[in-house]
N, C-alpha and C positions, 0 to 999 in steps of 0.2 A: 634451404637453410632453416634450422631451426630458432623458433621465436625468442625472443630476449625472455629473462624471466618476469622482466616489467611487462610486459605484452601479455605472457601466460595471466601476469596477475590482475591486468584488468580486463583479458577475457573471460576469467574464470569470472570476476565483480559482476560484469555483462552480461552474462549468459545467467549467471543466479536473478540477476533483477528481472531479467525476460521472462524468466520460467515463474517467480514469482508473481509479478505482474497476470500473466497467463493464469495461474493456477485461481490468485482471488476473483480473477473476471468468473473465472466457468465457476466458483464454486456458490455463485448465487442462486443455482440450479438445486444445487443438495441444499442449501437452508429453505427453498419455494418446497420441496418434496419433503419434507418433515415440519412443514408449517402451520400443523394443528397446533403443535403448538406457541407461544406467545414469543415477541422476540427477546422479549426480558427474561423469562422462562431458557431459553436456548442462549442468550447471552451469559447465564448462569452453569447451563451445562458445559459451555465453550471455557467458560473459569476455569472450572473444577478441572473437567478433564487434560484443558492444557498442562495445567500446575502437573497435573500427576503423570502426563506424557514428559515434559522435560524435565522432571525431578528423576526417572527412569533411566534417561539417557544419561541425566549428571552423575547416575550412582554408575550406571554401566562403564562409565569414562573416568570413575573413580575421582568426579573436579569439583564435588562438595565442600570437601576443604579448603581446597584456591578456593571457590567460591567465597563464603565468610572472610578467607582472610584476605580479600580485595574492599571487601564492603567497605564506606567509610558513607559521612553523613551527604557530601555534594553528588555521588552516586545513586544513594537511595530519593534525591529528592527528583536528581533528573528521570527514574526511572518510574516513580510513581506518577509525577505532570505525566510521560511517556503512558504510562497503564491507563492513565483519567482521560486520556485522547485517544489512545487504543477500544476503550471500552463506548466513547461514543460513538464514534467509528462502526463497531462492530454491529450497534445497536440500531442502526439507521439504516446500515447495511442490510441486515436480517431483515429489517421491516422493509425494506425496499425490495427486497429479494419474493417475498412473503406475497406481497400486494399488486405484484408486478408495476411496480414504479422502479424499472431496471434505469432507464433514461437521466431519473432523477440522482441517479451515486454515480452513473458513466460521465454526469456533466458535471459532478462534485469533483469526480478522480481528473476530469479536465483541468480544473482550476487549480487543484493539489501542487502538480508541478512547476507550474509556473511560480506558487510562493516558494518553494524549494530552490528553483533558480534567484531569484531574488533573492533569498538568505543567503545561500552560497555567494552572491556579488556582495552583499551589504558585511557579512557577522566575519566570511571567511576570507573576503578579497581574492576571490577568486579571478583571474581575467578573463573582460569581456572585449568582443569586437563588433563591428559596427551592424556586422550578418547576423550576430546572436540578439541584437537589440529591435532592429527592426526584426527579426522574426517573432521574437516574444512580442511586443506595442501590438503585431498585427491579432497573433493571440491571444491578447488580452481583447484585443477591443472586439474580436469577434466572440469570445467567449461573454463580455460581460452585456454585447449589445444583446444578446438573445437570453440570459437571466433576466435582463431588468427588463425588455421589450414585448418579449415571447410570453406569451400565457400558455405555453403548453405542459412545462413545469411546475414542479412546485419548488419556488428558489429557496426555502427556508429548508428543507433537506438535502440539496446539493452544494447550501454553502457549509450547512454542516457538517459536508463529506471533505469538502476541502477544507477548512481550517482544522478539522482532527486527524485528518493524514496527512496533510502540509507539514504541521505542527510536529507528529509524532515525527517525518523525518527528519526533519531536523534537528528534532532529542538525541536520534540514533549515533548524529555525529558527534554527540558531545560525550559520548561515554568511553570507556577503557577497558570495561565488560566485554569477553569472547560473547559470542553468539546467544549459547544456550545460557550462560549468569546473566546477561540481558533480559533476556525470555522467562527465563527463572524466577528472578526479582519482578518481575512487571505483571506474571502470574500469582505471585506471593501475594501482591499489593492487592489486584482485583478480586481475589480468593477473599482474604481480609474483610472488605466494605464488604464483599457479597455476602459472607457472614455475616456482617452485623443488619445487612436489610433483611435476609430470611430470620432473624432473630427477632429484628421487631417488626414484623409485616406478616400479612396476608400472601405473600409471594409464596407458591408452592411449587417444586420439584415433579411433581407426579405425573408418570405418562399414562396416560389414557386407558382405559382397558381395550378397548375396542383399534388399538394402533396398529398391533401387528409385529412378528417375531421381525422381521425385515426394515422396517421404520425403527424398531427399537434400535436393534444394532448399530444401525447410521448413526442414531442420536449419542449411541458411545464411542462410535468411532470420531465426533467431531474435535475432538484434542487432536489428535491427529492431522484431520484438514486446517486446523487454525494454525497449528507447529507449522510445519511444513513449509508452506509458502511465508510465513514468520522471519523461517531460519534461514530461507533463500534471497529473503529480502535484507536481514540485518548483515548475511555474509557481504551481499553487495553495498551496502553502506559503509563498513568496514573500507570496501576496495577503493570506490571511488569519489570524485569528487559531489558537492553537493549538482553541481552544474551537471554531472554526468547524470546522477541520481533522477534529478528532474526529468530529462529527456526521456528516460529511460522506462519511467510513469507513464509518459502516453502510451505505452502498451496497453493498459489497463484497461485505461476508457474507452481504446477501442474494441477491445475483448465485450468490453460489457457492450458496444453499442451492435455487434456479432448478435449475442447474446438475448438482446434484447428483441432485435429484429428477427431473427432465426426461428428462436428459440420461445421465446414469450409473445410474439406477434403483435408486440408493442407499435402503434401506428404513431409516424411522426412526419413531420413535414420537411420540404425543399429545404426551407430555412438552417436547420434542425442539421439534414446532412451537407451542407454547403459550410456552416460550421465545421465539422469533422471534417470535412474537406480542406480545408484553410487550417486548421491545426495538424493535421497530418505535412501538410506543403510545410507549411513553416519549420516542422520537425526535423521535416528533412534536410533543410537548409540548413538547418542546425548542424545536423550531422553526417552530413558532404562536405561542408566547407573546409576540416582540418585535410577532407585527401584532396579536394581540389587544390589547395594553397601549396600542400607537398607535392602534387605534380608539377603546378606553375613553377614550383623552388626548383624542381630538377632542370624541367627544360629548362627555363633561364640558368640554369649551370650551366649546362649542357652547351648552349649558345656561347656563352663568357666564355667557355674553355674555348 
């Protein structure tokens, strides 16, 4: 039988957030490989170039016009807070990416969803049951006992990963903007400031001479890497709820804690993966519980009849 179009529609939300999620985990890898230079420097390239990667696609799709004529003032303001939490985000990111403190954004991206779920219960009433409550308390309390407890972090950059992606997703649900006017608008904003800081500052643009034809290229290909996983994530914003949305973040930090062990050789302790371990379980409870309730529904049909 084929799937309802409901179904199709938050597979399609699903599957965008998964790949999303996925894509900003691995892509701390390409900001550590072009790390000469600075992350404000490459936070700056990541501007410029997204504005002009989704302005491409806006003219290609001929939605310049829709564009402007959606704009109004409560848009622009959401979308700018959204670019001023996007660009911290970014910024912290790079530098973590940069220094191999991968650990430090993977325990930020922890914490992200969990205020996600919370705004979703508090702003959009969304409903909760008794299995989503106790799985998130056990999350929290394992997540906050090893920020405040743990000296192996540096908690002042992983809370700044969570409240600037927390944040940004729940801007995402407040808007009326397709995908790319979203993206559009929130590149226009940081293009903006970023102009006016290389106008009065010392902030220079210039790559290196000694970089290389192959480092160069990455560096203009990164509108591209920031679009991307962007556009995958605000389609799934769109889809689903803020509650889904949440859940769907813990990809992320585990991608990075992959990432970090694999890949960076990042040394951390029992503590450290006993946490992941315990946020992972709770996840999952999270999201077993609607098929197990719908199996219990049948058989007890099933019986009654």
């Amino acid at each position: 039988m084929l799937p309802s179009s409901k179904q199709r529609y938050f597979f399609i939300g699903s599957l965008s957030g998964v790949l999303a999620n996925v894509l900003l985990g691995f892509s701390s890898v390409f900001w550590r490989y072009i790390g000469s230079l600075s992350a404000v420097e490459l936070v700056a390239y990541r501007v410029y170039l997204s504005l002009l990667t989704v302005f491409l696609i806006l003219c290609a799709c001929k939605g310049v016009g829709r564009f402007f004529a959606q704009l109004n003032i409560r848009l622009l303001f959401v979308h700018a807070l959204a670019a001023l939490l996007l660009a911290v985000n970014w910024g912290v990111f790079i530098w973590a990416s940069i220094h191999g403190r991968v650990l430090e954004s993977s325990f930020g991206y922890l914490v992200a969803p969990i205020i996600s779920i919370a705004a979703g219960v508090v702003l959009y009433k969304e409903p909760v049951t008794i299995c989503k409550v106790v799985a998130v308390v056990i999350m929290v309390i394992s997540v906050l006992w090893l920020l405040v407890l743990n000296d192996e972090l540096v908690v002042k950059f992983s809370l700044a990963m969570a409240m600037s992606w927390g944040g940004y997703s729940c801007l995402k649900k407040m808007t009326s903007l397709n995908v790319f006017n979203g993206l559009f608008l929130e590149s226009s904003v940081l293009a903006f400031f970023y102009t006016l800081i290389l106008l009065y500052s010392d902030l220079s643009m210039a790559i290196p001479e000694d970089f290389g034809l192959e480092r160069t290229i990455l560096v203009f290909s990164c509108g591209v890497v920031s679009i991307v996983p962007l556009a995958l994530f605000s389609l799934s914003a769109k889809r689903l709820t803020m509650t889904s949305m949440g859940l769907l973040q813990f990809v992320l930090p585990v991608t990075q804690f992959f990432v970090a062990a694999v890949i960076y050789r990042q040394e951390f302790s029992t503590a450290v993966l006993c946490v992941l371990l315990v946020v992972i379980s709770g996840l999952a409870l999270v999201v077993l519980e609607p098929f197990v309730k719908n199996r219990f529904s049948r058989k007890r049909g099933q019986y009654g009849a």
